[in-house]
N, CA, C and O of each residue as an XYZ file, in Angstrom:
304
protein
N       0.837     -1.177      0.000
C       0.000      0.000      0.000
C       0.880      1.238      0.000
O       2.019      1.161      0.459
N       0.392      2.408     -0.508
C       1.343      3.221     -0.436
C       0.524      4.726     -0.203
O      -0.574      5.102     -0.614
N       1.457      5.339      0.558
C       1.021      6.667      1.463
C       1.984      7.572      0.751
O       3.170      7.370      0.492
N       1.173      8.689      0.470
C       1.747      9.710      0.017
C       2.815     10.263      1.243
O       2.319     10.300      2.369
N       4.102     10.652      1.122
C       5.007     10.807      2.125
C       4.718     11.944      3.258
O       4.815     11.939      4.485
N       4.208     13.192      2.031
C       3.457     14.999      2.671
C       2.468     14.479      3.507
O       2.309     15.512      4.157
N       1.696     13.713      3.993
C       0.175     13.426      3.817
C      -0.017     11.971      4.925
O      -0.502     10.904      4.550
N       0.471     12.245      6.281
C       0.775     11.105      6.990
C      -0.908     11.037      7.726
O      -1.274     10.278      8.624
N      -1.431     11.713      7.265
C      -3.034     11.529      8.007
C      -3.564     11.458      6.659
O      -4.299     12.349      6.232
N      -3.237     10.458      5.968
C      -3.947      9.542      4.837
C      -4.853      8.212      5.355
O      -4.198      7.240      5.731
N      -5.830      8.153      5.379
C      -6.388      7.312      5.757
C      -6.067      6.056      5.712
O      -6.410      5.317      6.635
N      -5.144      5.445      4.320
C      -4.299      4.429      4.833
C      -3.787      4.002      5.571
O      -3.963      2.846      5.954
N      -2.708      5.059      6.170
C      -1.780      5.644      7.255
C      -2.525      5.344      8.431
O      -2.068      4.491      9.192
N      -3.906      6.074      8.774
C      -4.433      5.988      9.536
C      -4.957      4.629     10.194
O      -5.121      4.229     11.347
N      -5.127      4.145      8.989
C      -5.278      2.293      9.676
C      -4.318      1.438      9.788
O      -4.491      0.228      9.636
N      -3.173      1.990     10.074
C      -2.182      0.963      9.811
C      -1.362      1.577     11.546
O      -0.380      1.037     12.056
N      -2.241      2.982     12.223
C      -1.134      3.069     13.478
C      -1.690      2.350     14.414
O      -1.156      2.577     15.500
N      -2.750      1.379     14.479
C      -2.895      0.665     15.829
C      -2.106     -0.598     15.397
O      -1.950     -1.308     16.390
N      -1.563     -1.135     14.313
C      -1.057     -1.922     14.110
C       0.562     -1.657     14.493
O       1.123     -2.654     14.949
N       1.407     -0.412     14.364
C       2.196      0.329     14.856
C       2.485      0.472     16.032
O       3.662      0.504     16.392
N       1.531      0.580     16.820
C       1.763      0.521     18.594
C       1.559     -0.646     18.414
O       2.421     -0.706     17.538
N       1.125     -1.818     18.461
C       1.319     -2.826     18.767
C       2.505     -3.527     18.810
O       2.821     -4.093     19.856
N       3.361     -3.586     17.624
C       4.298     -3.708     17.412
C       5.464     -3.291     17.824
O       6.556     -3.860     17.850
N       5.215     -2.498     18.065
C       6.279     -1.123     19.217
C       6.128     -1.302     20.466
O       7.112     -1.329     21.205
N       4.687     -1.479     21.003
C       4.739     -1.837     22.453
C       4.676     -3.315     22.680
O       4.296     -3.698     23.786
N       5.066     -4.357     21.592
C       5.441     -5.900     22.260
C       6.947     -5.540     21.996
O       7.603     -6.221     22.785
N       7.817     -4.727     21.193
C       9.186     -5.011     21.311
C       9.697     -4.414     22.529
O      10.589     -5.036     23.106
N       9.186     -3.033     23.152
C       9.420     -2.784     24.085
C       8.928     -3.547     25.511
O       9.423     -3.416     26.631
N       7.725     -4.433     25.071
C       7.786     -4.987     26.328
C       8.483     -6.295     26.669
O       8.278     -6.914     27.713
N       9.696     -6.834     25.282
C      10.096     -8.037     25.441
C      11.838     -7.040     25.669
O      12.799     -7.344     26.376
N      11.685     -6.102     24.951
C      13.309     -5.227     25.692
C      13.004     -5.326     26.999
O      14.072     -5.469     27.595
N      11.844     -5.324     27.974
C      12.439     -4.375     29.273
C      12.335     -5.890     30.116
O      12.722     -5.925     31.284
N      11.807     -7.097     29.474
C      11.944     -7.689     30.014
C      12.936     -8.700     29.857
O      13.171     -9.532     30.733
N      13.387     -8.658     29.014
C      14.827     -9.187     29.086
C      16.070     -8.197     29.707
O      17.224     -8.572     29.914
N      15.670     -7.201     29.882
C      16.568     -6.150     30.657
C      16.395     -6.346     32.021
O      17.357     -6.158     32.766
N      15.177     -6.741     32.525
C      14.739     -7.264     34.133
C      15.689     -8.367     34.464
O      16.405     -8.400     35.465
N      15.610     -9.425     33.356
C      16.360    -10.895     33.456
C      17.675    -10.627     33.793
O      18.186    -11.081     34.817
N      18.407     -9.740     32.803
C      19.942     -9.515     32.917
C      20.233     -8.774     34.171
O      21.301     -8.901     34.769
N      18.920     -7.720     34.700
C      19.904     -7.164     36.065
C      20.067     -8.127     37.009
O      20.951     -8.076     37.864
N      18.803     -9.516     36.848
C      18.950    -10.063     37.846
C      18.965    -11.925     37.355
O      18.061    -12.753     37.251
N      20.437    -11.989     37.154
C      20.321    -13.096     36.085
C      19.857    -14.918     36.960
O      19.130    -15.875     36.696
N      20.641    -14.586     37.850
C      20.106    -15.861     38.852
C      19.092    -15.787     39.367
O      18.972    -16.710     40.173
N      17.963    -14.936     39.325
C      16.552    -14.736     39.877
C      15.796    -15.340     38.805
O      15.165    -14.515     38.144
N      15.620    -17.123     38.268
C      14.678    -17.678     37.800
C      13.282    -17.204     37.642
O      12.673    -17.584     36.642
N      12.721    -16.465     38.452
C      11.235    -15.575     38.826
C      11.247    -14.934     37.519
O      10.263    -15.345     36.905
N      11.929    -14.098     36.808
C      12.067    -13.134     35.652
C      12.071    -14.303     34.623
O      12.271    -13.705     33.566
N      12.005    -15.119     34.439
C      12.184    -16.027     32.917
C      10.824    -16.113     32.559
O      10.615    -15.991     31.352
N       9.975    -16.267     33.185
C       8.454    -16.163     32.784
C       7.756    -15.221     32.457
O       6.630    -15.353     31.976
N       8.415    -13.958     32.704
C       8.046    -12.696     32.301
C       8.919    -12.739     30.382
O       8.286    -12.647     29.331
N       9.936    -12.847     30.472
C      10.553    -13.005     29.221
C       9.664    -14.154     28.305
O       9.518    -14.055     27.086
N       9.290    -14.890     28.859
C       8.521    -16.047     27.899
C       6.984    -15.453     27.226
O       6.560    -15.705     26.098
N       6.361    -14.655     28.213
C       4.986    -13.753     27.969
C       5.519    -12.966     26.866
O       5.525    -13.251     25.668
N       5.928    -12.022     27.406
C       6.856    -11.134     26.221
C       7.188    -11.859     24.970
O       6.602    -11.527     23.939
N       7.924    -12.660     24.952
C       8.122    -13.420     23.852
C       6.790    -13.807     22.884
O       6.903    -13.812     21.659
N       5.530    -14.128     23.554
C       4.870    -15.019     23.397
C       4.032    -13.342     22.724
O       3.701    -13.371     21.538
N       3.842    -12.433     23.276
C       3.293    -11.268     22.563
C       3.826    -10.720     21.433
O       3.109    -10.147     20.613
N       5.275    -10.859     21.270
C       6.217    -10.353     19.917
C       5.709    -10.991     19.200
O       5.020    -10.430     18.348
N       5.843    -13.000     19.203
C       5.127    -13.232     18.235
C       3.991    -13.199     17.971
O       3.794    -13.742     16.884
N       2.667    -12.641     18.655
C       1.330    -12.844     18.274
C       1.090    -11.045     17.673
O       0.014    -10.737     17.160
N       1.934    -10.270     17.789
C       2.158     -8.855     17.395
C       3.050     -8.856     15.968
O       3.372     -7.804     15.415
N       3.365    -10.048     15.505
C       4.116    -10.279     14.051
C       3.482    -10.023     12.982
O       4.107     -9.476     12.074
N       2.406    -10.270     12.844
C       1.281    -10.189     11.393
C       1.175     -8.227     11.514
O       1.378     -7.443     10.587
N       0.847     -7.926     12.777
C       0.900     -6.411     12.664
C       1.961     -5.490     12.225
O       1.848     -4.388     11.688
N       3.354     -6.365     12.663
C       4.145     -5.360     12.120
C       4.732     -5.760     11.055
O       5.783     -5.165     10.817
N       4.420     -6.573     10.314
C       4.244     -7.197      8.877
C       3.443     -6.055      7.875
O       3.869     -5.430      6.904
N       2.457     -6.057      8.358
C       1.373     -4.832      7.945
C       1.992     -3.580      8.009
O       1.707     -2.793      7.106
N       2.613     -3.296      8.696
C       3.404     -1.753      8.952
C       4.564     -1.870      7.660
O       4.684     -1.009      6.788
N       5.069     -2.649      7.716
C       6.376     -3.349      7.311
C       6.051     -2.867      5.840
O       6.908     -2.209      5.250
N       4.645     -3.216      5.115
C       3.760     -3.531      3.902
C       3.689     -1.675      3.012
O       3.544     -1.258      1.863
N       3.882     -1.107      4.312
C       3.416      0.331      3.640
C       4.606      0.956      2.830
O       5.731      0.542      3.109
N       4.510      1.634      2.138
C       5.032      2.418      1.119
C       5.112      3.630      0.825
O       4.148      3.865      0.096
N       5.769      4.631      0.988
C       5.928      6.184      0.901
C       6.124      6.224     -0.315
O       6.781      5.436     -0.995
N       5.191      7.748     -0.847
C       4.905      7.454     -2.425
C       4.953      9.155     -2.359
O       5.128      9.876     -1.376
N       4.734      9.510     -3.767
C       5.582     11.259     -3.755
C       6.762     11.624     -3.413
O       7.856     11.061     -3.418
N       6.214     13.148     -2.964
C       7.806     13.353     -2.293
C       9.267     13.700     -3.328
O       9.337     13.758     -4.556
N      10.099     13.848     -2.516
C      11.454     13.573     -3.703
C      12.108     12.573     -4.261
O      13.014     12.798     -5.062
């Protein structure tokens, strides 16, 4: 699909940013939780938090596939 570049409140655009936070907020929530793991690497308790996380990146994949899909069109 492709979005004019000037023109980011193209209605295309527009359906494609809840797919955008999604994607953004499972990578950040599998960064901070693998950042939990490493401050505290012998605390087993944190590996299950990393596995959730994990388990949201991939169910947040088709969305940022879709993001991935768009195309900036115009422009220079």
């Amino acid at each position: 699909m492709a979005v004019a570049d000037d023109n980011l409140s193209d209605p295309t655009w527009d359906s494609f940013k809840p797919d955008a936070a999604r994607a953004i907020r499972a990578t950040q929530g599998f960064e901070d939780a693998v950042a939990r793991t490493l401050d505290r690497p012998f605390d087993t308790g944190t590996f299950g938090g990393v596995e959730a996380a994990l388990a949201e990146l991939r169910a947040a994949a088709p969305a940022a596939m879709r993001v991935a899909g768009i195309q900036l069109s115009g422009g220079v």
